[in-house]
N, C-alpha and C positions, 0 to 999 in steps of 0.2 A: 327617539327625539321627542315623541308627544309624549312619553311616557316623564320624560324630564320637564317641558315646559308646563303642564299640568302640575309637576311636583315646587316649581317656582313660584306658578303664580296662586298657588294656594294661602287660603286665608293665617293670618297669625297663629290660631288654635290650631289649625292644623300641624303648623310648619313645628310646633313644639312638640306635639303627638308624634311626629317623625326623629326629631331631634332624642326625644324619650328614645325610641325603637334603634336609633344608632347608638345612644349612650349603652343601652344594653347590649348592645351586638358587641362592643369595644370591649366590656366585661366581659362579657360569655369567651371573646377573643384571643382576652391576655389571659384566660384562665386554662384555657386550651396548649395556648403558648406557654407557659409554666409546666404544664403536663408534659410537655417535649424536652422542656429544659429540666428537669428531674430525672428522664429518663436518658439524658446524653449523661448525666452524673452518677449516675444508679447503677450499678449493672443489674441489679435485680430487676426482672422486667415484671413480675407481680406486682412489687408496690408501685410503679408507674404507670400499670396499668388500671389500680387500685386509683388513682388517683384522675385520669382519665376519665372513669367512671364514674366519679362526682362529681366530669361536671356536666351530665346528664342533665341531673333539677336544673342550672341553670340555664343550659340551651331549650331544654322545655319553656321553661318563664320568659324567655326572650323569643320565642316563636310565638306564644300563647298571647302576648301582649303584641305582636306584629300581626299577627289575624284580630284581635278585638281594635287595633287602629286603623287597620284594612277595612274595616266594615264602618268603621262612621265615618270614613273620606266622601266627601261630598262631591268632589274631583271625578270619580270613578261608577258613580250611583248614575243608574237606568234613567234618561229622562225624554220627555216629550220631542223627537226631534231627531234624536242625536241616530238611529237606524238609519234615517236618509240622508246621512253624511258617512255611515259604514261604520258607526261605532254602534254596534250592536251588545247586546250580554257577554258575548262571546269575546268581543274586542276589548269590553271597560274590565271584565274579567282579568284579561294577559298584561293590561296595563296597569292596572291594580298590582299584580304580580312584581311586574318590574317595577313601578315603584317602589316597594317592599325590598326590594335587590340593592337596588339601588342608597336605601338608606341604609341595612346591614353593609354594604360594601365601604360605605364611609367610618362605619363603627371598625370592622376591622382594619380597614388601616388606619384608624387610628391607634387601635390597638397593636400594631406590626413596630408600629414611629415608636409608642410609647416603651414598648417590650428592647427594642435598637439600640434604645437609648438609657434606657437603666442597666444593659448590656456592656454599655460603652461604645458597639460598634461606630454608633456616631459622632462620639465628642473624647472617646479613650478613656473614660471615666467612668469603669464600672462602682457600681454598689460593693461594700463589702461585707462583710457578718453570713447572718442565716440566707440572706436574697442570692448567696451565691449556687446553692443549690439547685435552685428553681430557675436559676438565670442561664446555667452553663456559661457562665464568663470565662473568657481564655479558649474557648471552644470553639470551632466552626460551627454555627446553624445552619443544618441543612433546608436551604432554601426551599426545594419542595414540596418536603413535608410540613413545614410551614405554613406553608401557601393552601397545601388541602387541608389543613386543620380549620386555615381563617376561612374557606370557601363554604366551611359545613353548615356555619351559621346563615347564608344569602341563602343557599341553597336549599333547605328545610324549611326557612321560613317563605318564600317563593312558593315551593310547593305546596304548602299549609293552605297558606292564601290563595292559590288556586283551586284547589281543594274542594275548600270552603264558600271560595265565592263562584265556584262553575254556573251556568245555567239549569235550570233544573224545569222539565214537564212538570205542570201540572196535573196531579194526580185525582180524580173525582170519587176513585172510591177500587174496592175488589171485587173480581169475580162479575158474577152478571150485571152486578148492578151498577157497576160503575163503567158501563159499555154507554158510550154515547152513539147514537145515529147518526150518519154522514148521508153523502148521495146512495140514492138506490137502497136504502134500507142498511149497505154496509154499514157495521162498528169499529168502532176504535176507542182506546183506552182515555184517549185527551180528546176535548173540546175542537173543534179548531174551523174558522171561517171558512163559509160555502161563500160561492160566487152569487151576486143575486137574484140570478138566472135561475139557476138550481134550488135557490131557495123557493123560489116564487113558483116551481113548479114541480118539488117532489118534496112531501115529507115535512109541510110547515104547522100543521094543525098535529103531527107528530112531533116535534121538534117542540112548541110552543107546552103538548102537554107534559112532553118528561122534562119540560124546565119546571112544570109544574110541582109535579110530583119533589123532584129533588130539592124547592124551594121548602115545601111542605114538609118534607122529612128530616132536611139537616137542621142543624142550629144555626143560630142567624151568624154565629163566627165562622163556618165552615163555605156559606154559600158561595156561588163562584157568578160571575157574569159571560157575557156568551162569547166573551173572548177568551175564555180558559184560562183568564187572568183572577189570584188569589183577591177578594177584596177584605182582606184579614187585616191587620193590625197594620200592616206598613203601608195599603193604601188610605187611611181616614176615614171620617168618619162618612155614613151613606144619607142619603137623602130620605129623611123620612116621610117625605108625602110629594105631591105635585107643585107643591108650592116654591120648592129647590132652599127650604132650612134644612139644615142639619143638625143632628145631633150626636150626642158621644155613645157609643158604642156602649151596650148594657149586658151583653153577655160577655162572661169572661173566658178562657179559653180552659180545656179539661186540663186536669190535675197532673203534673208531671209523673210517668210511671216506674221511675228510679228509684221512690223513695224504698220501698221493700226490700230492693240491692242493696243499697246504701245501706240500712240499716242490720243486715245481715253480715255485708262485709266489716262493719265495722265491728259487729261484735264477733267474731274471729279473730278480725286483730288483736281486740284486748282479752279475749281467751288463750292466744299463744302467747303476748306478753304477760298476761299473769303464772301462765304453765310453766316461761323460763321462769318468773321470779321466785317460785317456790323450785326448782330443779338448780337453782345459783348461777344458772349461765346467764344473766342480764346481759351482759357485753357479748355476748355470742352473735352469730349470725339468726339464730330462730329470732331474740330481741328482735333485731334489725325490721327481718319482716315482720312480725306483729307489727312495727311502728311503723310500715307503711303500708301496709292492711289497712291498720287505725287511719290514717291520713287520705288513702283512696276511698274509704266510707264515708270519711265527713266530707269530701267534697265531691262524691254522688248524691247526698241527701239536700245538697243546699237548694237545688229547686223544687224539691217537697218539701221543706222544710220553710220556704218563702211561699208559695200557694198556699201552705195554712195557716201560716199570719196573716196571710192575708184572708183570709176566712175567719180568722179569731176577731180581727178586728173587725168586722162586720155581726158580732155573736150579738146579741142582748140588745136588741131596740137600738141599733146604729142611726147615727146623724147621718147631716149630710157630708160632712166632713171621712168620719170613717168611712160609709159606704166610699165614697170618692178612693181616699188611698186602700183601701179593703181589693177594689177591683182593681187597681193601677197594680197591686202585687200580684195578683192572681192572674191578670194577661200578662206579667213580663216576669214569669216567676221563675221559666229558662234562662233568658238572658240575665235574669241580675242575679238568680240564684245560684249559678253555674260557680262565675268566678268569686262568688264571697264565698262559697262552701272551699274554691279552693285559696284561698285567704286564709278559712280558718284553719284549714288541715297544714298551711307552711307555718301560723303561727304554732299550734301546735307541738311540730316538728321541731321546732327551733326552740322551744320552752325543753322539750324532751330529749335533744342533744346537746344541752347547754349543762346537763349532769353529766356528759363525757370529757367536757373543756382539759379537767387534767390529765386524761389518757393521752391527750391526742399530743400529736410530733410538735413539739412547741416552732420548729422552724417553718412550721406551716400554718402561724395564727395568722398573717396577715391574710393568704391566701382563703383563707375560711371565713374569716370576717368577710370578704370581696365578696364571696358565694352568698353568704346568709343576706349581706346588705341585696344585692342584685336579685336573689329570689325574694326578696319580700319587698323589694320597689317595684316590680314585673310588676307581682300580682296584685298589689296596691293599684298601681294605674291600671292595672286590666280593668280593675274591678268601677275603678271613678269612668275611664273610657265605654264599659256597659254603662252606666248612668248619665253617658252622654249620647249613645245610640236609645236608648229608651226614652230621652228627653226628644229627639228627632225622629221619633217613631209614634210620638203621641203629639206632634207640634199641633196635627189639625185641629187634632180634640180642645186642647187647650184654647187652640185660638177660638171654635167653636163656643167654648165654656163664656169667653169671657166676650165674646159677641153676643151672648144669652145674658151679660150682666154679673157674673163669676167675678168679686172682687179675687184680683193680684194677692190682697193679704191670705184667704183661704186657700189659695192652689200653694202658695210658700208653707199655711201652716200644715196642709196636706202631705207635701213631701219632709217636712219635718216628723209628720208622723210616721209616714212610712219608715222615717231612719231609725227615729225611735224603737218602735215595735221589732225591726231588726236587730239590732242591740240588743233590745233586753231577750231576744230570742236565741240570737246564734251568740252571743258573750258570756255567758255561764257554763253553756255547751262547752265552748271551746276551751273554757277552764278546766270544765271537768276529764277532758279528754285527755289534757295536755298532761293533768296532774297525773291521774292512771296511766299515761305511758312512761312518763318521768320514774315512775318508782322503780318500775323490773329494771329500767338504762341505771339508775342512781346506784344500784346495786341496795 
């Protein structure tokens, strides 16, 4: 019931962000349901299993996009207060969850009503032509299996989102040295409040200097306060002297360590697509995985691939401006790098199997088209929804900047840069790739 009234009285942007996450769940749904209905029509259970199997990508892109609008609900975020009412991590965590559920669960019956009734079961007026395949009109549907097909989509995406948004210890570091002191000299791995009894009388002038020390040795994005709480990127900017200004955060955080994967895996992929092209299998199954070899490397490299733009534009006597979006890429070069790399690998993909259009079973272009539209509006919004958690993970700074006097026009031409320098970064890339795996599929 809190899980619902939270989902009501949430703001406009939000309520669309969820509305996005059913409309997907209703595709991912009737695509599932089409899989059934081909397979009451088929006897072969290969090709409707074949076909099952597609729709893999897009229950991915609708889970992937139901965890990136889990995390900017404002609804469900930690806040000053909410512990001594019993909504702790734990609790915004499970309702987080079910909201999540709760919005897939509206996409699939949507999707149940819509599939019922291109059926006929609801109005006697089924579809006729190729839709009859996919439909089993004339058929009983078995309701059950049904029912756990549309369930598959609530349920994945639930778990994702819990997953993902669990509570997590704070972690100070490994091995010895990241042993903090407690009472009596014992250690333990996390931070965590003494009473102020036990402070004031064992271990404070110890306590005091390995705050010391670990102030002195991390970098200023790593440091922790003595509540074991992270003062990284999502809590603001810190207090640079006694006087209680702030200022924006000047270190940016280390390099993401994927790009070396990413770049390996990708070039495997277009070494087995080029190995079918000269052997003439292009349409084979080796094709296949090269092209998603190719497609898993470009979207491992996307947050190495945005921490060094955002290093380039910082190269050569940078203003204030670059400096500015330079570092904005480089502290959110995970979050925004993640889902554009996987943007560029569905575009990709879809450039490179748009040379198989005339292979494929022409009674199933509608259903392919649904797929291709639904995985690349997924990851589309994923990707603006990352750019909406990054914009409310820098709000302090911002507001900070422009309490310093930061014209409104520079922070706009700032993220124009950052768009820029991404485009001209990942847009030729993703040309290139598309083009090299298009050729072995082209035959």
């Amino acid at each position: 019931m809190l899980a619902l009234r939270l989902s009501l009285g949430a703001q406009p942007a939000v309520q669309v962000r969820r509305l996005l996450v059913a409309g997907a769940s209703a595709g991912t749904g009737f695509l599932l349901l089409s899989a059934l209905g081909h397979a009451l029509t088929h006897p072969d259970p290969s090709a409707s299993a074949l076909r099952l199997a597609w729709c893999a990508a897009p229950l991915a892109a609708t889970v992937y996009l139901a965890v990136a609008v889990a995390r900017t609900d404002p609804a469900t975020r930690p806040r000053p207060g909410l512990s001594a009412v019993g909504l702790g991590p734990a609790k915004l965590m499970a309702i987080s969850a079910v909201t999540t559920a709760l919005s897939c669960l509206l996409g699939s019956a949507l999707a149940l009503l819509v599939f019922l009734q291109l059926r006929g079961d609801l109005t006697g007026m089924p579809l006729d032509g190729g839709a009859r395949e996919f439909l089993a009109a004339g058929r009983p549907l078995p309701m059950p299996a049904a029912l756990t097909l549309l369930a598959v989509v609530p349920l994945s995406a639930a778990a994702a989102v819990a997953v993902t948004l669990r509570p997590r210890e704070p972690v100070t570091g490994a091995g010895r040295a990241g042993r903090v002191y407690g009472r009596f000299g014992a250690y333990r791995r996390t931070a965590m409040l003494e009473s102020f009894g036990a402070y004031g009388r064992f271990g404070r002038q110890l306590g005091a200097a390995a705050r010391g020390r670990r102030t002195a040795g991390a970098p200023a994005g790593d440091q922790q306060d003595g509540t074991g709480a992270e003062s990284a990127e999502g809590a603001g900017p810190e207090p640079a002297d006694g006087s209680g200004a702030v200022v924006p955060p000047v270190v940016p955080t280390a390099a993401p360590s994927g790009l070396p994967w990413g770049v390996t895996v990708l070039a495997v992929g277009l070494a087995v697509e080029a190995l079918t092209s000269r052997t003439g299998s292009g349409d084979g199954p080796a094709a296949l995985l090269g092209l998603a070899l190719t497609c898993l490397g470009l979207a491992l490299v996307g947050p190495g691939l945005t921490h060094l733009c955002g290093r380039l534009l910082q190269a050569f006597r940078p203003g204030a401006l670059r400096l500015l979006a330079g570092r904005v890429l480089m502290t959110e070069a995970t979050r925004i790098g993640r889902p554009l790399g996987v943007v560029c690998a569905v575009v990709a993909a879809a450039y490179a199997m748009a040379s198989l259009h005339d292979r494929e079973d022409p009674s199933a272009g509608p259903l392919v088209v649904l797929g291709v539209l639904l995985v690349a509006g997924c990851t589309v919004a994923t990707l603006l929804t990352a750019a909406v958690e990054a914009k409310q993970a820098h709000s302090g700074t911002t507001e900070s900047l422009r309490r310093l006097g930061a014209p409104a026009a520079s922070l706009r031409r700032a993220a124009a840069l950052r768009a820029g320098a991404l485009l001209v970064l990942f847009g030729p890339l993703t040309v290139a790739v598309a083009e090299l795996s298009a050729w072995p599929l082209g035959g």
